[in-house]
N, C-alpha and C positions, 0 to 999 in steps of 0.2 A: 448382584445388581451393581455393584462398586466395578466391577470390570468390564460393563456393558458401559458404562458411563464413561469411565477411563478411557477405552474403546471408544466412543460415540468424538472425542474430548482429543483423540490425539486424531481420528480423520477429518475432524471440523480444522485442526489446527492444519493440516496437512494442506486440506484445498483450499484453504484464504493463504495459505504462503504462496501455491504453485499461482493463484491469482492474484494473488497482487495485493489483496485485500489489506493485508498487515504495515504494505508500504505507507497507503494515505493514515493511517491509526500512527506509524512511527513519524513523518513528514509532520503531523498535528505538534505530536508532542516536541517535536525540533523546532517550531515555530514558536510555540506558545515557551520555551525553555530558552532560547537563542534571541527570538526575536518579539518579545513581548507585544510588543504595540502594532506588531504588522497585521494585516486581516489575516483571517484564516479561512480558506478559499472550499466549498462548495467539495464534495466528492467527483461532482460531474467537471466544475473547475481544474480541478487537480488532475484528472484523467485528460481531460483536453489539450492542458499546459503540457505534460508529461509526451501523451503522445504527440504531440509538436514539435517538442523539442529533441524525440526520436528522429523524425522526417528530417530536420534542420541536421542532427549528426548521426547516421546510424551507427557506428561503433562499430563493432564486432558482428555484425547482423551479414548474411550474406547478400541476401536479397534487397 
């Protein structure tokens, strides 16, 4: 049972990295660590700011 678990525990961990999940959870802990007193913005917030601020510089993006 210990290796279905394992197992269950490294694909859950897998598909919150490929999505993104794990960024707003480390952005928390960078604000609340760095910037104590700033608010700490909404999930839905944080994806909105984020992909805005993609449109504003795509980077490396082809498209």
């Amino acid at each position: 049972m210990s290796v279905l678990r394992r197992g269950w525990y490294a694909v859950t961990w897998y598909v919150t990295g490929v999505l993104g999940e794990s960024d707003y959870q480390r952005y928390v802990a960078h604000l609340r660590r760095v910037h104590p007193d700033a608010p700490v913005p909404t999930v839905g917030e944080y994806w909105r700011e984020r992909y805005a601020a993609l449109d504003v510089d795509p980077g490396a993006r082809c498209c």
